[in-house]
N, C-alpha and C positions, 0 to 999 in steps of 0.2 A: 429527450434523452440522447447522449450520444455516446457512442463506443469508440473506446481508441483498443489498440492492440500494443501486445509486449511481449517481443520473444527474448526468452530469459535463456541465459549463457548454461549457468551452473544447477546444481542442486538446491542449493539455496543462496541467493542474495537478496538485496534491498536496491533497487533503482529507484532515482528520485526522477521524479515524474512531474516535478512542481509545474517547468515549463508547461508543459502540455496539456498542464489543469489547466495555467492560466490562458492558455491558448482560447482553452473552449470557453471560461468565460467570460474573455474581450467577443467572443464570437458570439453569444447568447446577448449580448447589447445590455446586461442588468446590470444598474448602476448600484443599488441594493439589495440585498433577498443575502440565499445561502446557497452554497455548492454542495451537493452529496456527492461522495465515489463510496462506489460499491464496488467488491471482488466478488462476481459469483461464481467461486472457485472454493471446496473446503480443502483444500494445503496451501492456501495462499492467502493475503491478507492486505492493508493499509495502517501503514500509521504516519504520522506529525511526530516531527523531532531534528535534531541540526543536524543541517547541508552543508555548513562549514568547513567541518574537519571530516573525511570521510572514515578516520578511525572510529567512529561515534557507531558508523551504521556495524564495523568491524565488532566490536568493543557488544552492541547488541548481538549480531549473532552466536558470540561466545558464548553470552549468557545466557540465550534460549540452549544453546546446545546441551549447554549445563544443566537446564533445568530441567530438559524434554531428552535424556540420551538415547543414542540408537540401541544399547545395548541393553532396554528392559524385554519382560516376557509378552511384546505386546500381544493380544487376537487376530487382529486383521491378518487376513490372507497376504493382504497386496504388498505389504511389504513399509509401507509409508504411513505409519499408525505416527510417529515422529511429527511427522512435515500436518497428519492433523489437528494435535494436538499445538503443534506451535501458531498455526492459522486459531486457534478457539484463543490463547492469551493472547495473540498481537489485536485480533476484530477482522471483520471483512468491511467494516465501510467507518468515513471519517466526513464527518460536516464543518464545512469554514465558512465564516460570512464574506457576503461582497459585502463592501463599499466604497464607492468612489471607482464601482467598476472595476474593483479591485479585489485579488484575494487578501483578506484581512490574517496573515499572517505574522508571529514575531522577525524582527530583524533574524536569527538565525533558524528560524524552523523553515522545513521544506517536507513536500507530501514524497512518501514513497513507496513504492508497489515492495511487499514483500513473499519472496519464492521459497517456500521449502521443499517443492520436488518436480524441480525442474530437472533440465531444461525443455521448457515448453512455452506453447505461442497461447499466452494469457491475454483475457479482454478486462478491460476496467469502464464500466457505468457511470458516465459524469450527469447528472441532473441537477440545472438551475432553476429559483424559483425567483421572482423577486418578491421581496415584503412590502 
């Protein structure tokens, strides 16, 4: 398994982290198998979706905001019951296949670390297997 690191600017964003997936698994030598990333982090998460247009990752956080607002009765003390609840719909981990030593991604999708209560210095879990 290996750990990369991410210190995240804001409260909440989405960094695409594709490269640095693909880093690790040109560096694990597996021509086939699957990558996992893991966040073990619960206000923070992973998902698969377009790198293209960076309005996309924009256009997502609108919509958790919408969905998860800072302005309910939440319990938690700490203040960030929000940034948990948006980690539980986004997921903490996302599986891609290699092949060809490669991550098997669509022409537009890219991996990206997603922060709902930052700014903080997040680790992300990459583990190759091959098949």
């Amino acid at each position: 398994m290996r750990i990369i690191e991410v210190k995240t600017q804001a409260k909440e964003e989405l960094i695409d982290i594709t490269a640095r997936v693909r880093e690790e698994v040109f560096s694990s030598n597996i021509k086939s198998g699957i990558c996992f990333v893991y966040i073990p982090h619960t206000t923070a998460g992973v998902t698969i979706n377009e790198n293209a247009d960076p309005s996309v990752m924009e256009d997502i956080l609108m919509t958790l905001r919408k969905i998860v607002p800072d302005s309910l009765p939440y319990r938690h003390s700490e203040g960030n019951s929000p940034a948990h609840a948006k980690a539980c719909l986004v997921g903490t981990s996302a599986n891609i296949l290699i092949e060809e030593a490669q991550l098997s991604l669509g022409t537009w999708q890219g991996v990206f670390f997603c922060e709902f209560d930052g700014p903080r210095s997040r680790r992300i879990f990459i583990k190759t297997s091959s098949s």
